[in-house]
N, C-alpha and C positions, 0 to 999 in steps of 0.2 A: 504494500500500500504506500502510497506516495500524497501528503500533503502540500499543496501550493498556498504560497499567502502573498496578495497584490496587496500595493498602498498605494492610494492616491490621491490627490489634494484637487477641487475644483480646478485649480489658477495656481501659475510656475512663479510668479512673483506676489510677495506683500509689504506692505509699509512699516514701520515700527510699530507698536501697536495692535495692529489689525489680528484677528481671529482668526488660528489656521486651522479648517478643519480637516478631517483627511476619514479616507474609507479604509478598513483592514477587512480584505475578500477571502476568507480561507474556503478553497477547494481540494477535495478529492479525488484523486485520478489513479489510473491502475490498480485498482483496489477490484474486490468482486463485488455482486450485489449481495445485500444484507451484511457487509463489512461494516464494522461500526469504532471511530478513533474515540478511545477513551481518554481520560486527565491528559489529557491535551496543555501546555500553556505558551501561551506566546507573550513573549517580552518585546514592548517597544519603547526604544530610549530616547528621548526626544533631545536634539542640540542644545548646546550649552546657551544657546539666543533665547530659545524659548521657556514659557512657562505652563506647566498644565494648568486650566482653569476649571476643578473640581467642579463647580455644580454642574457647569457646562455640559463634561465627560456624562454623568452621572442620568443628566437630563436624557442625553444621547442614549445612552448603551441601554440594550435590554434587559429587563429583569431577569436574576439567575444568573 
């Protein structure tokens, strides 16, 4: 089984300030049917420029 994970941000540039958002797409491939990835975890480490903005993240992400 093989795990892919995309990111990607609407727009290649932003201002100081401004709000990055970004998409993390995890797919499955070569894998069989009924294959299932358990505790999975993906780390993403954001640059030293940026800041997380917790409610923001929190607002976004699915429950669970």
């Amino acid at each position: 089984m093989e795990v892919l994970l995309t990111k990607s941000t609407p727009q290649t540039q932003y201002l100081p300030g401004d709000s990055v958002p970004w998409t993390l797409a995890p797919q499955v491939s070569a894998g069989g049917p009924g294959q299932t990835v358990r505790q999975l975890t993906v780390t993403d480490t954001l640059p030293a420029s940026l800041e997380l903005d917790v409610p923001c993240t929190r607002r976004r992400c699915p429950r669970g």
